[in-house]
C-alpha positions, 0 to 999 in steps of 0.5 A: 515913604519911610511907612512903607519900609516893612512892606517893600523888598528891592528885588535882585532882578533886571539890569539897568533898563528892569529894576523890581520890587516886592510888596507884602499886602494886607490880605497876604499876597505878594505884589511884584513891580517891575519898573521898565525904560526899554530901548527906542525903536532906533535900536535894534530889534534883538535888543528889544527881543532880548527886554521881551524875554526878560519880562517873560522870564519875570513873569513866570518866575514870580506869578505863582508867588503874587501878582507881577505888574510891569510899568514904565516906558515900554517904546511901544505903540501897542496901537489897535492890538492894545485894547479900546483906548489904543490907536493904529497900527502897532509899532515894530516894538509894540509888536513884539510886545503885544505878542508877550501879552497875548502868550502871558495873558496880560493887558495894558491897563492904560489902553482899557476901558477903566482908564480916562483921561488922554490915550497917548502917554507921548507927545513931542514938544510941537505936538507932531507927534503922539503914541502910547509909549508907556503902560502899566502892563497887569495880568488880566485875571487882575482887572478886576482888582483896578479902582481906576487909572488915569493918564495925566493931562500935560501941565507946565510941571510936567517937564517930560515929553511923556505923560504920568500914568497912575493906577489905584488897586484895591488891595493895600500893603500891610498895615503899620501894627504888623511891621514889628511882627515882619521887620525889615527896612527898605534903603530908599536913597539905594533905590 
């Protein structure tokens, strides 16, 4: 939204599966959205070892500065490891993930108890197949900024075989009379 412009700074961080944003808030903070698509369990595992030590890297680089939230299709089934909404046992993927999110303190906030709506974010066309592939992954010192999250119920608009995940937070980007005193505006067809 062009009103956002002031707010919103692309980041010069990723590659093309991790790209980043920084958005000034009211309260002075800073908020770090990474937006992931990381590699299917087909490829190999170093590949996804080497996205794990991306995040890692992220998170640490940007933690002191403001709050860092990853989101996106992660290709990991974090299952019973999750939290009370995952399933299973983890995937080979989720693994791997679920042990970045113990040693960085992080949480799915899909697979928590603030989220409704269906606990699978995939689901093949026949339906053979469900997992919670995608996650909105948040420190866990943050929880308590969370208003709600919701995993979308699939409807005939959905043309993906993966489902939205939405969260609302409490706090806001900075508002519309400070954008003169801050300046800067973001190039949304760049992104």
């Amino acid at each position: 939204r062009k009103s956002l412009d002031y707010a919103v700074h692309k980041l010069d961080e990723g590659n093309d599966r991790v790209i980043g944003i920084r958005i000034r808030l009211a309260n002075g903070q800073k908020l770090f959205i990474f937006s992931v698509y990381l590699p299917h369990a087909g490829e190999p595992v170093e590949e996804y070892r080497q996205h794990m030590d991306m995040l890692r890297d992220l998170q640490r680089k940007y933690e002191n500065e403001g709050s860092v939230i990853f989101m996106g299709d992660f290709n990991a089934d974090i299952g019973e490891l999750g939290g009370p909404r995952g399933k299973g046992p983890p995937s080979r993927n989720g693994e791997e993930l679920a042990e970045i999110l113990e040693e960085l303190e992080l949480t799915s906030l899909n697979l928590s108890y603030l989220c409704t709506g269906p606990a699978e974010t995939y689901e093949t066309k026949n339906s053979e197949y469900k997992s919670s592939i995608d996650h909105i992954i948040i420190p866990r010192e943050t929880i308590t900024e969370v208003l709600a999250c919701r995993v979308m119920e699939d409807d005939a608009l959905n043309m993906s075989d993966h489902k939205p995940v939405v969260a609302t937070l409490k706090n806001k980007p900075i508002e519309w009379k400070e954008r003169e005193e801050h300046g800067g505006k973001l190039d949304w067809e760049s992104m």
